[in-house]
C-alpha positions in Angstrom: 93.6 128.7 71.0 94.4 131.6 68.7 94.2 130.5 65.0 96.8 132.0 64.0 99.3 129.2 65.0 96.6 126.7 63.8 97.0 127.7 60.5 100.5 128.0 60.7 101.0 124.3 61.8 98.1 123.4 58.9 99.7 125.1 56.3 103.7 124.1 57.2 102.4 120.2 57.6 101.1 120.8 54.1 103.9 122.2 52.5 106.2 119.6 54.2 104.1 117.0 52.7 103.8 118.2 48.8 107.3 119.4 48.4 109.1 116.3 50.5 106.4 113.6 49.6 106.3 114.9 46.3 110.9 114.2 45.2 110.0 111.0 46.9 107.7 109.8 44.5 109.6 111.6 41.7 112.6 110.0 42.6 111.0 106.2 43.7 108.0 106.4 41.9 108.8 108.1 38.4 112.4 106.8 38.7 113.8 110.5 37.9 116.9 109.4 39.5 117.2 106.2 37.2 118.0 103.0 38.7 120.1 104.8 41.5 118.4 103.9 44.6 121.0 105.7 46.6 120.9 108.9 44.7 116.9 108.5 45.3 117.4 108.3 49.3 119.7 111.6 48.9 117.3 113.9 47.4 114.4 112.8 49.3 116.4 113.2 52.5 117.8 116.6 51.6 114.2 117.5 50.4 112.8 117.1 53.8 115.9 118.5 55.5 115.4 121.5 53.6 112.0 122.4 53.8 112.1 121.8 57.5 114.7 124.2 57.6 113.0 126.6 55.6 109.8 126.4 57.6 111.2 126.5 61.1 112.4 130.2 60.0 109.3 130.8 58.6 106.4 130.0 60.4 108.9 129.2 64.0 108.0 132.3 65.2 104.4 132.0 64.7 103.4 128.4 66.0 107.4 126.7 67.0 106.7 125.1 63.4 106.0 121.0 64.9 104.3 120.1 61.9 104.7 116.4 63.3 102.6 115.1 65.7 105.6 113.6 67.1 107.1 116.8 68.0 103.8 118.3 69.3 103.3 115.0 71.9 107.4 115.7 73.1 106.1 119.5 73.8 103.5 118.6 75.8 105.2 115.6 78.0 108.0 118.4 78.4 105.4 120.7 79.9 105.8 123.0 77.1 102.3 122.8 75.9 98.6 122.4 77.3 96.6 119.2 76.5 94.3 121.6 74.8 97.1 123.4 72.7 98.1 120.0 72.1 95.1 118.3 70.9 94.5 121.2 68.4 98.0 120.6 66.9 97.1 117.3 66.1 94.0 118.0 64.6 95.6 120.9 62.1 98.8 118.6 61.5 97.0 115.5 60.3 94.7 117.3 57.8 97.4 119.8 56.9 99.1 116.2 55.5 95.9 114.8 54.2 95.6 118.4 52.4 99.3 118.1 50.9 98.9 114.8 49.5 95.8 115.5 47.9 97.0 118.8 46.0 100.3 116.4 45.2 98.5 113.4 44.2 95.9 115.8 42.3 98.9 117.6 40.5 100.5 113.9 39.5 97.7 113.4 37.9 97.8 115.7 35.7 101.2 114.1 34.2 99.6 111.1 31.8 102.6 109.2 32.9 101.3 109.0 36.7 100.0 105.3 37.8 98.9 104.8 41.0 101.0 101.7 41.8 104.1 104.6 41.9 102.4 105.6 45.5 102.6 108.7 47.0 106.3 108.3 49.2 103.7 105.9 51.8 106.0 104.4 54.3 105.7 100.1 54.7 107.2 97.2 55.7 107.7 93.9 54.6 107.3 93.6 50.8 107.1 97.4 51.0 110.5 97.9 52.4 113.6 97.8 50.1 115.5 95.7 53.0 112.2 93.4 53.5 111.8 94.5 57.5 108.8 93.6 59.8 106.9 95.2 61.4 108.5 94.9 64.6 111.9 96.1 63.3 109.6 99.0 61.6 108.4 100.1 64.8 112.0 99.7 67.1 113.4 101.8 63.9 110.7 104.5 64.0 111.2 104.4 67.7 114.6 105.0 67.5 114.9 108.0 64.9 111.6 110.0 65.9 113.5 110.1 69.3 116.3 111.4 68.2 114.8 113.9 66.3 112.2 115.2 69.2 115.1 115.3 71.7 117.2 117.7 69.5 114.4 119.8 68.9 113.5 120.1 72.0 117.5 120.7 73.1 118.1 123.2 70.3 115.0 125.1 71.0 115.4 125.5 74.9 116.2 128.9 74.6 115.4 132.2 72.3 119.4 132.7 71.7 119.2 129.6 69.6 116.6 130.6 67.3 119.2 131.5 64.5 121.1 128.3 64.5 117.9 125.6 65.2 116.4 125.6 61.9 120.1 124.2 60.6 120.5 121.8 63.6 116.6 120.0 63.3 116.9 120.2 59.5 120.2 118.2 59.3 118.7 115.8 62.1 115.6 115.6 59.7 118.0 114.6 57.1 120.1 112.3 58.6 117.1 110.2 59.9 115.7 109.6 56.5 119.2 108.9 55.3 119.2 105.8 57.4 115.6 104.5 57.7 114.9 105.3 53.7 115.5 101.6 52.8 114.0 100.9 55.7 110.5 101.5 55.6 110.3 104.9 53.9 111.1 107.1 56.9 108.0 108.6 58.9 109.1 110.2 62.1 106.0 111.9 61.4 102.6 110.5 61.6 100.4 113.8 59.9 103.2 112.9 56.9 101.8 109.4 56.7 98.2 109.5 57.4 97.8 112.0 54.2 99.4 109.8 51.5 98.3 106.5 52.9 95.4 107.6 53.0 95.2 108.5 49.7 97.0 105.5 47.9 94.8 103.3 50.4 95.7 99.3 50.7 98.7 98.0 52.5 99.8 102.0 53.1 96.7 102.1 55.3 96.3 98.5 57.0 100.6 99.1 58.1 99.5 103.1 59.3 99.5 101.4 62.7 103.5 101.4 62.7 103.2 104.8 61.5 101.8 106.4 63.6 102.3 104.7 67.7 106.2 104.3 67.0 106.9 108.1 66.1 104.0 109.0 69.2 106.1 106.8 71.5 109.6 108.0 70.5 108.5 111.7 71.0 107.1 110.8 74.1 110.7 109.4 74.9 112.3 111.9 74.2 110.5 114.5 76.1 111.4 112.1 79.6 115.1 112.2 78.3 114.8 115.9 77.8 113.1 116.6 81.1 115.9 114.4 83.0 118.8 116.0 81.0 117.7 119.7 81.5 115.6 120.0 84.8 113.3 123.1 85.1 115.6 125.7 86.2 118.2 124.2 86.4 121.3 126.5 84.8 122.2 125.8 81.2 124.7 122.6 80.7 128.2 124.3 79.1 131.5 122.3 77.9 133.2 123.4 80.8 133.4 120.2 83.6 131.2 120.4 86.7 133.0 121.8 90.2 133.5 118.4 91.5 134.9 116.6 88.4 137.4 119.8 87.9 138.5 119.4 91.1 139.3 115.5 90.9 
């Protein structure tokens, strides 16, 4: 495996994590957006949307820019990747988000106003969720919105000719996702971008990583299957136009 892409996915998962992670806390943990938890869900959505975006021009040409475990495990049941090439993802993702939370949490605490009960934008559920949701609703959610996100990645990057339009696609799906499952339990879809700050703020963030981290694995995984059933190797192209047989009817 050529480090190259290695660093790539290290330092994208990074970035991801201190910019995204970081208007999270300022906007739930500082309260920079006041008593607005709406305008809070906004900018942390938009904040990830965005510098998914920006990195999937960036770095998509050197490593597909996963930076999510998630997406790297949909690659690989698609037959897009080797369990090797796979494996080393994983390994670069996860401390590329432990990496990112530690330069964020180390720049927070610079600010005298930082405590650590503000977090570090960990995901949770229960008493950690602004709706109160279990576990089990955790996990069907993460299920749910880490699939849909895999599946147009991998739809939007089936072919080169896309390559100009993905970045917008997977950063508005990025966005949309968080918009909903914000209240819910913080939004993961990505395990690298919860290992890093739960492991930093420790406690509850770390005893509920569990959710965290086999709901986004098992949504990609889903996604992949849909993908593979949807567009079969070889198979030409899906257009709007109706098949033969149904234009014929």
């Amino acid at each position: 495996m050529r480090a190259r892409p290695l660093f790539a996915e290290f330092l994208g998962t990074a970035i991801l994590v201190f910019i995204a992670v970081g208007v999270a806390t300022l906007s739930f943990g500082f309260k920079f957006t006041g008593l607005s938890v709406a305008a809070g869900v906004v900018a942390t959505a938009l904040s990830f949307g965005f510098v998914l975006a920006a990195l999937v021009y960036a770095i998509g040409p050197i490593s597909g820019c996963h930076v999510n475990p998630a997406v790297t495990i949909g690659f690989w049941v698609s037959g897009k990747l080797t369990t090797l090439e796979a494996v080393a993802y994983w390994v670069v993702q996860v401390a590329g988000g432990i990496a990112g939370a530690a330069l964020l949490y180390g720049v927070f605490n610079l600010s005298g106003r930082y405590r650590h009960r503000f977090g570090l934008g960990t995901n949770g559920y229960g008493v950690h969720s602004l709706i109160r949701i279990n576990a089990s609703g955790a996990f069907l959610v993460e299920v749910v919105i880490t699939f849909l996100f895999v599946f147009v990645i991998l739809a939007t990057t089936r072919h080169a000719r896309n390559a100009a339009v993905a970045g917008v696609a997977i950063g508005i799906t990025l966005t949309l996702v968080h918009l909903f499952a914000i209240p819910i339990d913080g939004t993961s879809v990505n395990p690298a971008r919860s290992i890093g700050p739960a492991l930093i703020i420790g406690g509850d963030a770390v005893r509920q990583l569990w959710v965290f981290i086999l709901a986004p694995l098992a949504g990609g995984a889903i996604a992949a299957l849909v993908y593979r059933f949807l567009y079969p190797e070889g198979e030409e192209e899906a257009s709007i136009e109706p098949a033969p047989e149904l234009a014929e009817e």
